[in-house]
N, C-alpha and C positions, 0 to 999 in steps of 0.2 A: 623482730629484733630491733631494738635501737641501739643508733652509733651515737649518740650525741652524748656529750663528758655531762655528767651531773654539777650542779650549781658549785660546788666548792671545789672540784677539780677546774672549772674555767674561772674561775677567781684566780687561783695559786698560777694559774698559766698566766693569764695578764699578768700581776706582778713580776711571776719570774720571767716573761719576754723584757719587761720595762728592767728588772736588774741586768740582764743581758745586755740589753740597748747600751744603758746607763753606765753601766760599769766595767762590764766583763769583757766585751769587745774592744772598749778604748783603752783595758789595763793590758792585752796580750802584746802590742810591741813593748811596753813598759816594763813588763814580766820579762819578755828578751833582753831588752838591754841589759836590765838589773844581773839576770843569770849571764851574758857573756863579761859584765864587771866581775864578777863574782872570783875568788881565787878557789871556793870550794863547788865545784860542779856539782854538788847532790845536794847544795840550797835551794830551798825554797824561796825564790821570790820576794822583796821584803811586804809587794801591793799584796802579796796573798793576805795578808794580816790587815790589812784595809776593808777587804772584798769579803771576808770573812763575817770583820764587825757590820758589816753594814749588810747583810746576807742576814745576819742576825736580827739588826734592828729592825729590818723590812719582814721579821716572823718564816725568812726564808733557812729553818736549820732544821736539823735533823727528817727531814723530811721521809725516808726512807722506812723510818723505825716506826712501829706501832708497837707501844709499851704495854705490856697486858702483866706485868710482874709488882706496878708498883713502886718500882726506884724511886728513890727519894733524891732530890738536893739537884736533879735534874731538868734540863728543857726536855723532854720526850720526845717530840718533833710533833708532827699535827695529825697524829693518829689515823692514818691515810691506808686503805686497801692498797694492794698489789696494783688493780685496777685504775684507782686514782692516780698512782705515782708516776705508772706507766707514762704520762704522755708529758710527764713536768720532766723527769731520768731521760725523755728523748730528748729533751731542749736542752739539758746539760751537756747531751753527748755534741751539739755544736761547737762546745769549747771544752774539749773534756780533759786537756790540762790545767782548767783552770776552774771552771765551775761546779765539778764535782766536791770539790775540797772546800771550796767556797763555802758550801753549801752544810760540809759536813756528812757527805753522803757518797766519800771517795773510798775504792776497795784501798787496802783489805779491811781497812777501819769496820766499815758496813757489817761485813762478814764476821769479824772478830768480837765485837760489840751482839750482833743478833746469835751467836754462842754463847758469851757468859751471858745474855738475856735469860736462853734458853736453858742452861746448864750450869750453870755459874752459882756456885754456894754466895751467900749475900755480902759473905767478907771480900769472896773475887770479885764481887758486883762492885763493893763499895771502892775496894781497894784500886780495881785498873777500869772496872765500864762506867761509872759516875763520871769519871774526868773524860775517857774517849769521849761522852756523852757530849761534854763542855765542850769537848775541841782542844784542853789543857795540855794532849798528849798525842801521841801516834802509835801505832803498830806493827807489827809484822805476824805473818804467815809463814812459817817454816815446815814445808812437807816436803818438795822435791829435793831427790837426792842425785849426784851425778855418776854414784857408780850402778844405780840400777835403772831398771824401766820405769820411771815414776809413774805412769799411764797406768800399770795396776799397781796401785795404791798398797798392796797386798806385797809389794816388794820393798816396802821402807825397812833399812835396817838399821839406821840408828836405834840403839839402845837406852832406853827407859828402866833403870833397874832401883828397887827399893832395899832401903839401907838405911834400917833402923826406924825415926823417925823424919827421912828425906828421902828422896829422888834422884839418881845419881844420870846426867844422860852425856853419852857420847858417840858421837856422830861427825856426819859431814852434809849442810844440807846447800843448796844452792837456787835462785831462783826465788830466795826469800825476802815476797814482796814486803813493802815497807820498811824493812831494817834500815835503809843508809837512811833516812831521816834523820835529822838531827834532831825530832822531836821525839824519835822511836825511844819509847820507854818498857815495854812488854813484846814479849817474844813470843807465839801460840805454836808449839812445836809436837809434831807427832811421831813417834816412835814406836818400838816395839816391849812391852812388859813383859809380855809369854811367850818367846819362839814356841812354845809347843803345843799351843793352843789350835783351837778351830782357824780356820787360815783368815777369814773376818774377825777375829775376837783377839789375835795377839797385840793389836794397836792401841796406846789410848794418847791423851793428847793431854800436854802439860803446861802451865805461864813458867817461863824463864825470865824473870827482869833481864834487859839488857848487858845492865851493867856485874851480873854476875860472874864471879873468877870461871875462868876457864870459857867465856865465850867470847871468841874469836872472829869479828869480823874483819875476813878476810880480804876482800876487794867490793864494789861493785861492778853489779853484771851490767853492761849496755845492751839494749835492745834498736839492730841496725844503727849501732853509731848514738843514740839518743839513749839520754838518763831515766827516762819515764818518771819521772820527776814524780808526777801527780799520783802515784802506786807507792811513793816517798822508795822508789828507788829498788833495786832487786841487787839482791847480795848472796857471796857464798861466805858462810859461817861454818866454821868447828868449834865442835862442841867437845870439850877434852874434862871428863871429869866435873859437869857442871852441877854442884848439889842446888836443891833447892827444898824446901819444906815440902813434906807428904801431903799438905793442905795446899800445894798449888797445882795436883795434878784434878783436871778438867772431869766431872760427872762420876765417874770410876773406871777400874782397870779395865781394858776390852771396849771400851767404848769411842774407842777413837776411832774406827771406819764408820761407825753411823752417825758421829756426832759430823764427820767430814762431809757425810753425804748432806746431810741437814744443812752444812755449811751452804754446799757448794748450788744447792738448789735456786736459792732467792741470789745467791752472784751468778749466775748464769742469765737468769734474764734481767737483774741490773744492765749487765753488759749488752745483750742485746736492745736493750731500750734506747742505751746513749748510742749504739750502732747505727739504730737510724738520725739520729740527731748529725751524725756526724757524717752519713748517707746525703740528707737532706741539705748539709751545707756545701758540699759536694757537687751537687748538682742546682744549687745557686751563682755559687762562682764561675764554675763551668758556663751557663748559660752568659750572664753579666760577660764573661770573658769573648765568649765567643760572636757575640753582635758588636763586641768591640774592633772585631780582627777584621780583616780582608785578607784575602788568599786567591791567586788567580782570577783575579775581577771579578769575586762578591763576597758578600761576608761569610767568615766559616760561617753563621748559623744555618745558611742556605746550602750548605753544601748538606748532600744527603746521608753520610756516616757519617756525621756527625747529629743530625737529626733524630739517626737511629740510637745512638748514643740516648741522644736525651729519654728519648720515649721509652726504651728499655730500661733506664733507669727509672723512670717513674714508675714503671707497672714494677718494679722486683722490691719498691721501697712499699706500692699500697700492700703489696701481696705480706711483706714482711710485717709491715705493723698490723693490719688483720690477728696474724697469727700468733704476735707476740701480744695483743692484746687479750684474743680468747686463753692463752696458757695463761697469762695474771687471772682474769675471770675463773679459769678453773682453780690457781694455787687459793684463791680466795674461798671458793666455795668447797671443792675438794679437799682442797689441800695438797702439796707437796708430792706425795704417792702418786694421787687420784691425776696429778697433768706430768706422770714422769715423762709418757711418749712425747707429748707437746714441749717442753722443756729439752729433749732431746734434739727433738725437729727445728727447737730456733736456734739450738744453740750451732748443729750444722748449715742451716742454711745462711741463717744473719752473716756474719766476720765473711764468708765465701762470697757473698753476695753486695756486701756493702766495700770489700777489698773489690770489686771487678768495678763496681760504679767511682770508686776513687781513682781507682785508675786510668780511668776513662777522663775524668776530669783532670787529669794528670796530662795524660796526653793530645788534650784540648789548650794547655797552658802552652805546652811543649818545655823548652827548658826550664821557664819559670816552674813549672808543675814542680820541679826534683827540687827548688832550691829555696831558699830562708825565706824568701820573699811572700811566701803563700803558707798555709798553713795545709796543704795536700800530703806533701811528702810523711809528713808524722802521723796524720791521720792514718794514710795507708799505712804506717806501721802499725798502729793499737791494732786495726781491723786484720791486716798480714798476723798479728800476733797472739790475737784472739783465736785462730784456729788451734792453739797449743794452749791456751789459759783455761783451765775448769777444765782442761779433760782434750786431746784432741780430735778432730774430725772422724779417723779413722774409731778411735775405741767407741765414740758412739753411736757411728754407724752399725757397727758390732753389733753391739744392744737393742740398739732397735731393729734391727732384722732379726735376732732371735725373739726379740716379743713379738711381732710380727708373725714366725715361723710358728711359735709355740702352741698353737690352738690347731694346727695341719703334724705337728709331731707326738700330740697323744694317741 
C-alpha cells in the first residue's frame, strides 16, 4: 500500500493551506464582527464574497464536483476523485464556517448540485445547477418533517400530488438546510406521489423556486443557540398548495428514496472529511493552550490527563482519517454500493469521536473553551450535530449489524 497524495492532490493542498493562512483564518474575527453588526442574523458575512472571489481566482472552486455530464457555461471544479478531495474537505473542515462556502463546496449546495448532475433533465441543469455551479445562487434541502420520524425516510408525508400539467405540494418540513439564505433561490423537496405504492417507491423529489405562492418560510431553526450560517441556515417551511410545472419534479415518480440515498452517500463523507479538519484544529489550540498555562506548579501540558487527552486524540484522529480515506478509495473504485458498510462505519464513528476530542479541548481552555473567544464551542456543535445530519447514530448502527448479521441468518 502507499499512503502518500499523488502529485495534484499535494499541489491543491499547498495552495489551499496558503488560502487558509492568507485569508481564511484572518477573515473569521472579521466574519464575527460583520454578523454581530448585522441587524439580520441569517446574513452571510459581507468577507464571504471577498474569500469567494479570490478562492476562485486562486483555481480554488468547485472542488468537490467531478463533471462527467458536460454542462456547459460552467467552472466544473478540477475533476478530483473522492480520493484526492479527501484530504483538501479535511483542511476546510479547520474553518468550516467559512472555507467550505468559500470554496463552493458548502452542503447542501454540494449535494443538490451532485443530483440535478446526476438526474437532472438539461433544462434543470441549465436552469438552477449552471448558476449553483457559479456560486450565483444557494439552496436548500427539504426532507425532514416534524410530525414524523424523519430517520425513516419512508415516513415523509408531505404530499406531492399531480394536477393536470403541475405539481401540487403540501406539507410541513423543517430542518431545511439552506433556505434562510438570502441567496437561497430553489428548494429540493421530497414528498410523497403514491401513498399506495411500494413503501420505497411512494417518494419522489421536486425543485420548488423559493419564491413560489404558498411557500412559507416560517422561522429559522438554531442549532444550540448558533445560526449554522455556513448550511445558509435551517428553516421550518409550509408548504400550502404550492404548484409548480410537472417539468420540475426530479428523474420521475417513485424515485425520490433512491435519488436520496444517492444524495446522501458523497455528504456523508463530505462531512466526515471536514470532521477531522475540525478534529485536527482542536487538538492544536488544545496543545498551544496548554504549554501556555500553569496549574499547581507546572504547566497543564505536564500534567498527566491531560497528556492522555492529547494522545487519545491523536490515535482516534490517525485511526479516523485511515478509514475515511479507504471509504473514498472504495466510493471511487466501487462505487457508492460497493463502500456502503464503510460509509456507514465513518459516518458513526467520525461526529462521536471528533465531538469527544473537542471536548477535551474545551475543557483544556476551561471557560474560554464555552465562549466567543475560541472557535471550540461551535465546532463541538457541527460535530454534537453531525450525529443527527444524514441519518443518526442509532439507524445506522441498525444497518449495519443487519448486514453484519445477514450471512449467519440464511
Amino acid at each position: 500500500m502507499d499512503f502518500r497524495y499523488d502529485e495534484r492532490t499535494v499541489e491543491l493542498q499547498q495552495r489551499l493551506l496558503a488560502f487558509m493562512d492568507e485569508c481564511v483564518y484572518p477573515a473569521e474575527p472579521v466574519a464575527a464582527a460583520q454578523l454581530r453588526a448585522s441587524d439580520d442574523i441569517w446574513a452571510r458575512p459581507a468577507v464571504m464574497a471577498e474569500l469567494k472571489a479570490e478562492a476562485r481566482r486562486r483555481g480554488l472552486w468547485n472542488l468537490f464536483f467531478v463533471d462527467q455530464h458536460g454542462l456547459p457555461n460552467a467552472e466544473h471544479g478540477a475533476g478530483l476523485t473522492n480520493l484526492q478531495y479527501a484530504p483538501l474537505a479535511e483542511i476546510t473542515g479547520r474553518s468550516p464556517y467559512l472555507a467550505p462556502e468559500a470554496l463552493n463546496c458548502a452542503a447542501p449546495d454540494t449535494g443538490n448540485m451532485e443530483v440535478l448532475a446526476e438526474f437532472g433533465t438539461p433544462e434543470q441543469q441549465k436552469r438552477w445547477l449552471t448558476p449553483l455551479l457559479e456560486g450565483e445562487i444557494r439552496s436548500a434541502f427539504c426532507m425532514t418533517e416534524p410530525e414524523v420520524a424523519s430517520s425513516d425516510a419512508a415516513n415523509i408525508a408531505t404530499r406531492i400530488e399531480r394536477d393536470g400539467d403541475s405539481y401540487v405540494v403540501n406539507g410541513r418540513k423543517w430542518w431545511s438546510s439552506g433556505a434562510m439564505s438570502p441567496e437561497c433561490e430553489i428548494l429540493v423537496v421530497m414528498g410523497r406521489t403514491d401513498p399506495d405504492a411500494e413503501k420505497h417507491r411512494q417518494q419522489s423529489m421536486i425543485l420548488v423556486p423559493r419564491d413560489t405562492p404558498g411557500v412559507d418560510v416560517r422561522r429559522g431553526m438554531e442549532v444550540f443557540g448558533y445560526t449554522d450560517g455556513a448550511h445558509g441556515g435551517h428553516a421550518e417551511i409550509v408548504f400550502t398548495d404550492a404548484r409548480v410545472p410537472a417539468s420540475n419534479l426530479i428523474a420521475g415518480e417513485g424515485l425520490g428514496f433512491a435519488i436520496a440515498q444517492a444524495r446522501l452517500g458523497p455528504g456523508r463523507i463530505h462531512h466526515c472529511m471536514r470532521l477531522i479538519g475540525m478534529a485536527e484544529r482542536a487538538v492544536e489550540l488544545m496543545c498551544r493552550r496548554v504549554v501556555s498555562r500553569t496549574a499547581f506548579g507546572k504547566p497543564l501540558a505536564e500534567q498527566g490527563v491531560i497528556q492522555e487527552w492529547i494522545a487519545e486524540s491523536r490515535v482516534r484522529i490517525e485511526q479516523l482519517r485511515l478509514l475515511v480515506l479507504k471509504t473514498a478509495w472504495l466510493m471511487d473504485t466501487v462505487g457508492n454500493k460497493g463502500a456502503h458498510t464503510e460509509i456507514q462505519s465513518i459516518k458513526i464513528a467520525t461526529p462521536a469521536a471528533v465531538e469527544w476530542i473537542i471536548d477535551k479541548a474545551i475543557q483544556a481552555h476551561g471557560a474560554g473553551g464555552v465562549s466567543q473567544d475560541y472557535p471550540l464551542a461551535q465546532l463541538w456543535t457541527a460535530a454534537r450535530t453531525l450525529r443527527f445530519a444524514d441519518g443518526p447514530d442509532e439507524v445506522h448502527k441498525r444497518s449495519l449489524a443487519r448486514r453484519e448479521l445477514k450471512p449467519y441468518l440464511a
